[in-house]
N, C-alpha and C positions, 0 to 999 in steps of 0.2 A: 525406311531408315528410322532406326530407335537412338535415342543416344540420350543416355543418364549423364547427369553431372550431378555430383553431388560439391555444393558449393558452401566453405566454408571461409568466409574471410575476414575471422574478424578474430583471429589470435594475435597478431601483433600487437594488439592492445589489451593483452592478457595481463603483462607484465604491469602494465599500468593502473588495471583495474584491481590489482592486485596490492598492489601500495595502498589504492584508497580503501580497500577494503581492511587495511591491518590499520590506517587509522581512524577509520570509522570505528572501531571496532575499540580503539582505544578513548572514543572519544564517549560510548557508549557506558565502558567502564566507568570514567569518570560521573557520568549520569547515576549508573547505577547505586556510587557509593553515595555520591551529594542525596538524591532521593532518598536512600531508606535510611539516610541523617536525618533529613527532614519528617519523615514517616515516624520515627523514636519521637520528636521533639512533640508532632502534632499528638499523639498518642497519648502522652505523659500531660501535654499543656492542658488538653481536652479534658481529660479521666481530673485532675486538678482544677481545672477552673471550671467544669461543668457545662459547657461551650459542644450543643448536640454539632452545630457548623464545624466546628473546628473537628470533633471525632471525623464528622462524616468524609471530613477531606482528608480527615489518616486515610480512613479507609481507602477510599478513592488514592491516595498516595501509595499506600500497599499493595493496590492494584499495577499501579505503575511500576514500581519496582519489580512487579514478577513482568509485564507486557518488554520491560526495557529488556529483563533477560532474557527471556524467549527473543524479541527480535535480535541481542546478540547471538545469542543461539547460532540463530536461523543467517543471520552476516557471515559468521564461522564455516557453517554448515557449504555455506553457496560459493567461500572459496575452496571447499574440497574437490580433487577430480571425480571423473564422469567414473562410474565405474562400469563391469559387464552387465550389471543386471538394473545401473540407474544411468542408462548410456547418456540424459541430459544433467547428471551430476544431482545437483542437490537444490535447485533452483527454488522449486515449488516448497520447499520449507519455508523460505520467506513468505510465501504467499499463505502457509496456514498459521506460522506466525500470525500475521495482520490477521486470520479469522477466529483463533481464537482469542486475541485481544479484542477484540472487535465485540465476542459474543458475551467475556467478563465483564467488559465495562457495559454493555445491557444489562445485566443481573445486577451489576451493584449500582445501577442508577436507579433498579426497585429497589432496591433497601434502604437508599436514601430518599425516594418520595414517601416509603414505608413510616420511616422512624421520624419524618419529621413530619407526616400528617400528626403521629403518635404527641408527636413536642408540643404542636400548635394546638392540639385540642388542652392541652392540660403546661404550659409551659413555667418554667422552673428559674432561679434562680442563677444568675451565670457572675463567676467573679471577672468582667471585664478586664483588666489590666494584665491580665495572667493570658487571655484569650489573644488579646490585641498583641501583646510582644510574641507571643509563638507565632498566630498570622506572618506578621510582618518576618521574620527570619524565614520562612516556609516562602513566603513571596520572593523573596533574594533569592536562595536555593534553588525555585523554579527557572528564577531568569537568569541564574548563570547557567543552567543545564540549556536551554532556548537557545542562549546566544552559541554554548558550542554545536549545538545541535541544526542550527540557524543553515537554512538551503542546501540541509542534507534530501531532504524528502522528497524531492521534484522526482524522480524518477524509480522513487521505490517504497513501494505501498506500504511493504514494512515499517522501513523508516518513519513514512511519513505515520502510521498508525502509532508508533512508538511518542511522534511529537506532538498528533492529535492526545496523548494522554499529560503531556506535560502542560500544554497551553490550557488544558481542561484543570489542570491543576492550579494553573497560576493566575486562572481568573475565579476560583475555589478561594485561593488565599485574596485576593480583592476583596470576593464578596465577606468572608471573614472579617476582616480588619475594616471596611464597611459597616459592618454591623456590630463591632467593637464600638466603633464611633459613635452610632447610634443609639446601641445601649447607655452608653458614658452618658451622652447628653439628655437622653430624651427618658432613659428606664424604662422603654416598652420593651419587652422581653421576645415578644411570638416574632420578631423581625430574625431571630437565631434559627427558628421552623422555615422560615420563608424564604430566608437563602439557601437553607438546604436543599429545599425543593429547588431553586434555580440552578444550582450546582448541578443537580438531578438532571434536570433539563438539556443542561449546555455538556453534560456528559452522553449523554443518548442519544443528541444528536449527532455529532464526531462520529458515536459507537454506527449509530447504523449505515450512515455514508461507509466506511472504511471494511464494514461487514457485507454489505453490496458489492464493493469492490471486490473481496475476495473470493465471495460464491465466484461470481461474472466467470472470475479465470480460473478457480477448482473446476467449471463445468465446461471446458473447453471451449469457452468463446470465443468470437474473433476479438482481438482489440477495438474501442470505442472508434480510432480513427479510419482503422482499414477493413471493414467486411468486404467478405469473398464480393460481395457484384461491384461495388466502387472497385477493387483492384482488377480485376477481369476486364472490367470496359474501359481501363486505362491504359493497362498493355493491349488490348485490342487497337488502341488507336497507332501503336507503332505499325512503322511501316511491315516490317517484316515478320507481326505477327498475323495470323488468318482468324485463329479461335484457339479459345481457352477454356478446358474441360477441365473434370475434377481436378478442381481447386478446394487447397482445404489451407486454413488458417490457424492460428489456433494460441495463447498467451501462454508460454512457461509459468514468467513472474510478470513483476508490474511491468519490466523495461525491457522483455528479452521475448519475441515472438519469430514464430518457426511457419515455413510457406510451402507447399509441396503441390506439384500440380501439372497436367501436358498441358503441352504448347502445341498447335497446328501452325508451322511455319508457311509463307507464303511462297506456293512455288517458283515464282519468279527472282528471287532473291537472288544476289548473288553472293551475300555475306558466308562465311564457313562457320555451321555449327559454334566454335566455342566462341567467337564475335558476336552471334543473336544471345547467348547466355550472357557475355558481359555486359550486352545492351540490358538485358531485360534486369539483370542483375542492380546492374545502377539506378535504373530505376525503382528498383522495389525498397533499394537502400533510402535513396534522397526525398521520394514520396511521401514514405510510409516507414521507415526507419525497421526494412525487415534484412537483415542480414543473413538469417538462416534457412538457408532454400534450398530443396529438392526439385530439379526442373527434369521432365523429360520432354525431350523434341519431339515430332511427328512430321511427316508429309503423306499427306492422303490425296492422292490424286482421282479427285473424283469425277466424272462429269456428269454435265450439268441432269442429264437422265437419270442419274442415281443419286438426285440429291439425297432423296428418303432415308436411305441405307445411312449417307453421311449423318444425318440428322439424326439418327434411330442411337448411332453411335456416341452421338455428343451430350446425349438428352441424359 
């Protein structure tokens, strides 16, 4: 006995995911314009006050602006339908969003350990008061983008890469208006080199955590909580299952993974086919949070003399 089921149950929550996707989506815009506000200001305050910190955080700010567009983008892109030839839609865009945000902010966190070893060997002149009020407006800017942005990212890598650039920004502007202060009082200058490099720092890191994430699932991993053997020897424990062969796993995006796999039912069972699919079903949902399953049944009736053959089969 074969019996496909191909299980889909998770549209009635299309309609909803779809709402939050038109105001994520709005709320991203608003990101986008506040940031390349603040991007113009850092720009112009820096080039003016002579403040290498304060460019470096343009930069880093213009970074952002392009990473916020792309992950809208890629929000846009993931509510489009499935089409014939992208039969899971548009999913994985948000996941190459997050990589290449992920690989820009590596490259511009060289150019800022770059330019500010450059500073600190030989440093310059900064008109403080000019530096200190751009910071501080660039600090706001960032925290009102945070707070709309605030427990979007829990379940999407995008997102969350999107807001790993903005926190990377808004401890940018700290460290700035930190070394405003510093300057003011004390007139040691290379402290402008030194936050640079930490900016440097606290960018590269976000970068590569968020750029790990993204390979993981371009390369068809399982998800961190469910690989193929933890789930296989969890439906083995139901009653009604016997064995569980190719099994395959695998991430779309951050929040959305797909299950496909036989089942050897147990002959004794008396449940009917589509009851052992909404058994197994429930489970993979409440688990493991997999919703998108290809299950095929089996009954191999083997005895115990020809276990080999069964085994030859399963291996």
């Amino acid at each position: 006995m074969h019996n496909h089921s191909h299980d889909h149950h998770h549209h009635h929550d299309d309609g909803h995911a779809h709402s939050h996707q038109t105001h994520l989506q709005k709320k991203f815009k608003f990101a986008v314009v506040v940031t390349f506000c603040v991007f113009l200001g850092e720009l112009i305050g820096g080039i003016w006050s002579g403040s290498l910190a304060l460019l470096s955080d343009a930069m880093h700010v213009m970074s952002d602006v392009f990473s916020l567009m792309i992950s809208w983008l890629a929000i846009y892109l993931s509510t489009r339908p499935a089409t014939a030839s992208r039969t899971y839609g548009y999913h994985r865009a948000e996941v190459f969003a997050a990589f290449v945000n992920g690989v820009s902010l590596i490259a511009i966190s060289g150019w800022i350990f770059y330019e500010a070893y450059q500073r600190y060997m030989s440093p310059t002149e900064i008109k403080v008061t000019g530096m200190f009020i751009v910071a501080c407006l660039g600090f706001v800017g960032n925290l009102l983008i945070l707070w709309q942005l605030h427990g979007e990212g829990h379940g999407n890598l995008n997102v969350r890469s999107a807001v790993l650039h903005v926190i990377g920004d808004t401890l940018s502007s700290v460290a700035v208006v930190v070394g405003g202060a510093i300057i003011y009082w004390t007139g040691w200058y290379p402290i402008d080199a030194l936050l640079s490099f930490l900016i440097g720092g606290i960018i590269l890191i976000g970068a590569v955590n968020v750029t790990r994430e993204a390979v993981h699932i371009l390369l068809e991993n399982s998800p961190r909580n469910a690989d193929a053997h933890t789930v296989a020897t969890h439906l083995q424990e139901l009653d009604t299952v016997k064995d569980v062969h190719d099994l395959h796993i695998w991430s779309l995006c951050s929040n959305y993974c797909a299950l496909s796999a036989h089942i050897v039912v147990d002959e004794n069972t008396t449940l009917a086919p589509d009851r052992i699919l909404e058994e197994i079903n429930a489970e993979l949902q409440t688990h493991f949070g997999i919703s998108h399953t290809t299950l095929q049944l089996e009954q191999t009736a083997c005895a115990q003399g020809g276990n080999l053959l069964c085994n030859a089969q399963h291996s």
